[in-house]
Every structure is written in C-alpha cells, then in structure tokens.
C-alpha positions in Angstrom: 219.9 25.2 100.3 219.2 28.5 98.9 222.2 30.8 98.6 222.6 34.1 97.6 225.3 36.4 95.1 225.8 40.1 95.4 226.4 42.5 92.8 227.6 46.0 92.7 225.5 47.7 90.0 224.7 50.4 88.1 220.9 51.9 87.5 219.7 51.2 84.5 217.0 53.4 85.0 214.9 54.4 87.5 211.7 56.3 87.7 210.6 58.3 90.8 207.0 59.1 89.7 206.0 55.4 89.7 208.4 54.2 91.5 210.2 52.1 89.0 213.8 50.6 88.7 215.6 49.1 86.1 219.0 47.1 87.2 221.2 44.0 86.5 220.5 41.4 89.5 223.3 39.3 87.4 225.6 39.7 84.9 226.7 36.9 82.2 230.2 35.8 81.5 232.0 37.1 84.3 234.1 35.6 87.5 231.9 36.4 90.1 233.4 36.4 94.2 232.3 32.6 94.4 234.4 31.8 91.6 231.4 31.0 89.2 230.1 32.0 85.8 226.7 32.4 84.5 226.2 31.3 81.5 223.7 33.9 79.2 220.3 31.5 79.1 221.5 30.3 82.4 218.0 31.9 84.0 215.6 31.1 80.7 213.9 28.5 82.4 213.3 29.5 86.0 211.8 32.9 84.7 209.6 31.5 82.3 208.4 29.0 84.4 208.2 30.6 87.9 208.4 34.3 87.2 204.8 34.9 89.5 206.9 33.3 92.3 210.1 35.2 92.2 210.0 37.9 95.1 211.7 41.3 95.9 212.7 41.3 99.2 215.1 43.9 101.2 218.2 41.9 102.5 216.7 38.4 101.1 214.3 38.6 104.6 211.3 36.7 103.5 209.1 38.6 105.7 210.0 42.4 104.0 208.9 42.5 100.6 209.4 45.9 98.9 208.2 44.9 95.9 207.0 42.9 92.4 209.1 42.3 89.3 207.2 44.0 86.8 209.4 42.5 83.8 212.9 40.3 83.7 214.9 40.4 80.5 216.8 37.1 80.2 217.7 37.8 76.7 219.6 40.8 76.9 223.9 40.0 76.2 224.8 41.7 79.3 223.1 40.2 82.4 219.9 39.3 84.2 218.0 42.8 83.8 215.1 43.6 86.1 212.3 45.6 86.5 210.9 46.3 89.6 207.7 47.4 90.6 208.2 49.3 94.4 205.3 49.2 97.0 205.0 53.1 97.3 202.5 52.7 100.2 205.0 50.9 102.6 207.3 52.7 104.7 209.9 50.1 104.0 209.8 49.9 100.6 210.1 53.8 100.0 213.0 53.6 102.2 214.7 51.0 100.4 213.7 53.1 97.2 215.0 56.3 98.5 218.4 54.7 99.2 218.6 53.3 95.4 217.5 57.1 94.2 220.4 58.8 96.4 222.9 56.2 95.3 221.6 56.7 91.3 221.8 60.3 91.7 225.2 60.3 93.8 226.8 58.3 91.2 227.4 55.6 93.7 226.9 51.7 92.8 224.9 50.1 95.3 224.4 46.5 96.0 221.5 43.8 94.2 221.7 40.3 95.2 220.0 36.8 94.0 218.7 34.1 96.0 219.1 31.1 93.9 219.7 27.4 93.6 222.3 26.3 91.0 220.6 23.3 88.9 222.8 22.4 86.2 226.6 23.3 85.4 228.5 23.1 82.6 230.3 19.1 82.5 233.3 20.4 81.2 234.1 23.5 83.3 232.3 23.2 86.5 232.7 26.6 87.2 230.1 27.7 84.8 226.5 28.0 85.9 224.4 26.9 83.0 220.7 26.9 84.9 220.0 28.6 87.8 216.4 27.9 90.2 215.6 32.1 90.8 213.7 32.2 94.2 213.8 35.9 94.7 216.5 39.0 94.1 217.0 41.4 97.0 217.8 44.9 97.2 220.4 45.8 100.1 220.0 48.1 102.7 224.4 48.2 103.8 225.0 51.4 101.1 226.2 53.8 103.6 228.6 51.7 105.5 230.0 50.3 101.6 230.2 53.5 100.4 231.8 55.7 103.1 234.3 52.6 103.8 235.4 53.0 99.9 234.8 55.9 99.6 237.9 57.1 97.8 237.3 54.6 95.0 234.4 56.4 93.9 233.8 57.8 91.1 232.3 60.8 92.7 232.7 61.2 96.4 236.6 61.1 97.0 236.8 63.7 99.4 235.6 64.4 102.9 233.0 67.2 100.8 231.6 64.7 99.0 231.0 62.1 102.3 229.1 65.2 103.6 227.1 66.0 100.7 226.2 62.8 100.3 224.9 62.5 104.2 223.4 65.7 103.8 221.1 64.8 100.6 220.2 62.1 102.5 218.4 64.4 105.0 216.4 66.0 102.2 214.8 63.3 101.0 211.7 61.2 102.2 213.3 58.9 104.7 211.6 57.5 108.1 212.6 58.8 111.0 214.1 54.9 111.5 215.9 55.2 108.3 217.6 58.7 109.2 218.4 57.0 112.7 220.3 54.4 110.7 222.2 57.0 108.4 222.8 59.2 111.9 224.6 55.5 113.4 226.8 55.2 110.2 227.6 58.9 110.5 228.7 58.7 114.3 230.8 55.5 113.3 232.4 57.1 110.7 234.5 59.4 113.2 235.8 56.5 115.2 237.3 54.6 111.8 240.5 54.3 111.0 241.5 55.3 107.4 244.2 56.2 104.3 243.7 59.9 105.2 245.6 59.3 108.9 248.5 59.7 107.1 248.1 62.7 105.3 247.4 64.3 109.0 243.4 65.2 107.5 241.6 63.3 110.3 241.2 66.2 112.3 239.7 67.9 109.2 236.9 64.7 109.0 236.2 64.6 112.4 235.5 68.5 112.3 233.3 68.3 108.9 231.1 66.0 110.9 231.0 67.6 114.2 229.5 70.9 112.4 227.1 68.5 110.5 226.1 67.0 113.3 225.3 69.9 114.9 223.7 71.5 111.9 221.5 68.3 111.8 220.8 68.8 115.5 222.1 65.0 116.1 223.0 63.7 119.1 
C-alpha cells in the first residue's frame, strides 16, 4: 500500500522563466508526524534505480501530472532535494506553479509530499526508515486554507494586512479563472471562522478588510 508524508518546506530555489523549482520533498534525521526517521541514503536505491518512473503529481492524483523531476539529490546532509521540471503548457501545472511562486515570494512554507513504500528499517530502532520504494512526490494545492488558518505563526503575514496582501497578489498573478474561484471560496470562508483575534474585539476589523476587498475584487 502506497502511503504518503507531508512536509512544510522552504524553496530552495525557484526559477519563473523556465519554470523551475528546487525543494526538499524529505528531510533526514528528523521525527516526522508518523513518528518515523529517514535515514540519509534511505532513498539511494529507489532513485538510482527508478528515477524515470518517479512522477510529480498535484495532491498525489495519478491522473494530474504537473510535472518531471529534472534532477534528485540524494546525497545532500539535509534531505531528499528535488528538482522539478513544471509543464508550462498546462493550465494545471502553471496553477500549481503559481501557488509555489506566491508562497516563495510571501515568505510562506507550503506543503511537498512523498508517496512511498517503506522497504527496510532499521532492526534496532524500528522507527528509522533505512530504504524507502519512491513512487512519486506531490506538490499540494491546500496553501490558502494552511496559511490563513496559521496565519499568525508566520513569519510574515501576522496581521489582517498581510492576509489581504497576500489575497490580493494572488489576483495579479497568472491564475485560471478556476484557480481564482478557489482563492475567492477560501476568502468568503475566512469571514465565517472563528479565531485568537475574537478576543481582542478585531473581528469586526477582518470581516470589514475583506468586505472592501471583496468588493474591490468585484466578488460575489
């Protein structure tokens, strides 16, 4: 059974004109959600021996590939670094690359995740992953909901200025008009959520922001 493991990344680097990014899909040494470890060499074998197999999906759906590993560094000391290759002539994968650029240039993490089968683990301590079967790493379409849910862990968007300058960037970028109809969803659900700020009195101050956002955006 394949199973999957999400991580909350950083860019590495990412590169608009070709559309090219650079990210950990993994990282080595570390107690993941599941309670496992992955070992450093722990995807050695599966790369070099299926690397032309390994796919990049959007939300580990089989049928929506965005795009090809172009390179994946399983020597490097601080995780399973990828480079990916975008389809810039689908719809679905400039999407999906559009979010990753307006989370990079946000300062926002966004979410990477492997599909994998765990083939050997450590005899000692079970809870080390020591080879790992790599069927495909997907990148994951849920940033808006993550982000505006934490939002006041971030780094850069802890305020109700920063949820809107963060919806409206979204709005000058390439998008699909099914895309923006997502963002516009998360951005009416937003208003009905409960949150920290209740208690400082400064929903009404949200709930305005986006109202004359809204309007400004001419949603409905």
């Amino acid at each position: 059974m394949e199973l999957f493991k999400q991580l909350s990344y950083n860019l590495k680097d990412l590169d608009e004109e070709k559309g090219v990014v650079v990210a950990y899909a993994n990282v080595y040494n570390n107690t993941d959600d599941d309670g496992d470890i992955s070992a450093y060499g722990s995807f050695t074998k599966t790369v070099s021996e299926s690397f032309k197999r390994i796919r990049v999906l959007k939300d580990h759906d089989p049928r929506l590939m965005i795009g090809v590993p172009l390179h994946i560094d399983t020597t490097d000391s601080y995780g399973l670094l990828t480079t990916t290759q975008f389809n810039m002539q689908k719809q679905l994968s400039r999407d999906m690359f559009t979010d990753v650029k307006l989370m990079h240039e946000s300062g926002l993490n966004a979410e990477l995740s492997i599909g994998y089968r765990v083939m050997k683990r450590d005899e000692k301590q079970k809870s080390i992953i020591t080879e790992y079967m790599l069927r495909e790493y997907s990148f994951l379409s849920n940033w808006a909901a993550n982000e505006l849910a934490t939002v006041r862990d971030s780094k850069s968007v802890k305020s109700v200025n920063g949820i809107l300058e963060l919806i409206e960037k979204s709005y000058n970028l390439d998008y699909s008009d099914s895309r923006l109809r997502q963002i516009e969803t998360i951005l009416k659900s937003l208003s009905n959520e409960p949150s920290e700020t209740d208690t400082l009195n400064e929903k009404p101050i949200i709930l305005d922001s986006l109202k004359s956002l809204t309007q400004s955006l001419n949603l409905k």
